[in-house]
N, C-alpha and C positions, 0 to 999 in steps of 0.2 A: 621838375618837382622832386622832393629828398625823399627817399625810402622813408618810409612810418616809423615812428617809436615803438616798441612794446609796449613799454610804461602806457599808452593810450588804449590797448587792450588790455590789460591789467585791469584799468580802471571801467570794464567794464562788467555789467553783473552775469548771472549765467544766461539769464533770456537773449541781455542784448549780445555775450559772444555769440550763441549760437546763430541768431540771426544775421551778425557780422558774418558768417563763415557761409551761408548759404548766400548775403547780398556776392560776396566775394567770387564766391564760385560761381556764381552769375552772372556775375561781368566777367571772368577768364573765360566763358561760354561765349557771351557776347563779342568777345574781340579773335577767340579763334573765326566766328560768323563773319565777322568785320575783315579777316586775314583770310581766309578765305574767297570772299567776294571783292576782293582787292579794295576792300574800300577804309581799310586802316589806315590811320594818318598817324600813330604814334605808338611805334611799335616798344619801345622803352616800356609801356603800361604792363605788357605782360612779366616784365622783371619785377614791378613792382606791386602788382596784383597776387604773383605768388610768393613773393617776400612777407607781404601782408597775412596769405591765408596759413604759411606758415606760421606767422606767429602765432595766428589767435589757435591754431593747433596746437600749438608749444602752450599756449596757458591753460589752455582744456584739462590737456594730459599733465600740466602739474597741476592742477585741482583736483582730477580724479586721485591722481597720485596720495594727496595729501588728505583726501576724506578717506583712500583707503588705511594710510599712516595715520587718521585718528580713529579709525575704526577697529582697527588693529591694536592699538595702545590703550584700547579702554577694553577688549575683551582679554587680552594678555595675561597682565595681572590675577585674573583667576584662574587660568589655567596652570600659571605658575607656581602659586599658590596650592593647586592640588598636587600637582609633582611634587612640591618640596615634604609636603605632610605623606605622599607615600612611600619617600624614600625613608623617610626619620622612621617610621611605623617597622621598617628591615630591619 
């Protein structure tokens, strides 16, 4: 089985990354259980289980990233705006 896309969490919303990222850590849980009890049959799963929960981390944290860069760029502008009217005022 090929490592996952990104592109495929990308395209998903915020409900369903979040929920991807707990099924995910769910089953990395499940197969340490399975490695543990000797009864793993493929052990490859765990490279690509945290390949996986990696990504959808990585698009979380550019989401968050990117609502704080628009939250950030629309309070901006006013505060800039009052700096420049108190320096002119010197």
């Amino acid at each position: 089985m090929p490592l996952s896309k990104v592109k495929h969490a990308r395209k998903l919303n915020d409900e369903e990354l979040a929920e991807a990222i707990l099924e995910a850590k769910r089953k990395l849980f499940d197969l340490r259980m399975q490695q543990a009890t000797r009864q793993l049959e493929k052990p490859h799963e765990f490279k690509h289980t945290r390949h996986w929960i990696a990504q959808l981390l990585t698009v979380e944290r550019e989401r968050e990233l990117a609502a704080q860069n628009n939250q950030a760029s629309k309070t901006a502008p006013a505060a800039e705006t009052a700096t420049d009217t108190a320096t002119e005022e010197e």
